[in-house]
N, C-alpha and C positions, 0 to 999 in steps of 0.2 A: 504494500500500500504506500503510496507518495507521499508525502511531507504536508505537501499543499491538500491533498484529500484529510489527512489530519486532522491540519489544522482547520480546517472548513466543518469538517463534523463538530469538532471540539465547540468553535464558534456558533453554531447550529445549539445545540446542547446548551449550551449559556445562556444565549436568548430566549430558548423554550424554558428553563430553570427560574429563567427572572422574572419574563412575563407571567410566566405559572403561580409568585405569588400576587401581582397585582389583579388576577384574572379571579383566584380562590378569595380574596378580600371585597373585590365588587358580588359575586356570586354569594358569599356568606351574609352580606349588609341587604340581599333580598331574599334571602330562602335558609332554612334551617341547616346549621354545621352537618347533623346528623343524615338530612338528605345529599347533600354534597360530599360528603366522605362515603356515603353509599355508592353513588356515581362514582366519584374515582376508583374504587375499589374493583366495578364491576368493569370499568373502561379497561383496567390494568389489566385484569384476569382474563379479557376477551384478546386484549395485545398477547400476553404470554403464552396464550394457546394457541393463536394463530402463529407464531413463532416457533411454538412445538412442533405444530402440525407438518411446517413446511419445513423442519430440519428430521423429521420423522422422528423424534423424540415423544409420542405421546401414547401413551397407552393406558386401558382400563383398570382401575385398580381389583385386586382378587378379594374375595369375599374376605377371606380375613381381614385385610386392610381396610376396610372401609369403617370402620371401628375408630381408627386414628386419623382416618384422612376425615369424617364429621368430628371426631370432637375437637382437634386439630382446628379444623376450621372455625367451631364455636367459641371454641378458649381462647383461641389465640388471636385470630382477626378480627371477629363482630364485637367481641365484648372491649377489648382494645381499643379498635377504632369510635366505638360506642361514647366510652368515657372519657377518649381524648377530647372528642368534638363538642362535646357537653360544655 
């Protein structure tokens, strides 16, 4: 990868980073933290899997697992995300 492509993602990145929290501070002064930290959460998780998908990284988890991949998900992110945005 080039220098110049680098530095152009890098710069790309930065802008998205900064605007991102001017964008979440006008969004929050009109709509509840709690809705908006829902949206980002669900926008992220639609990114990462579409990322999986097209590197073939994604598969179903096995019945045992699904045990730790919901509480996993209740523990860790909803309740988390819940009482920060509060």
């Amino acid at each position: 990868m080039s220098l110049l492509r680098i530095y152009i993602l890098l710069t790309g990145i930065m802008i998205t980073w900064g605007l991102n929290v001017s964008v979440i501070k006008i969004l929050v002064a009109n709509t509840q933290p709690v809705t908006i930290t829902s949206l980002r959460i669900f926008t992220a998780s639609l990114i990462v899997i579409l990322i999986l998908f097209f590197f073939g990284l994604i598969r179903l988890p096995k019945k045992s697992e699904l045990f730790y991949v919901f509480g996993g998900a209740l523990l860790s992110v909803v309740f988390h995300n819940y009482f920060l945005a509060e």
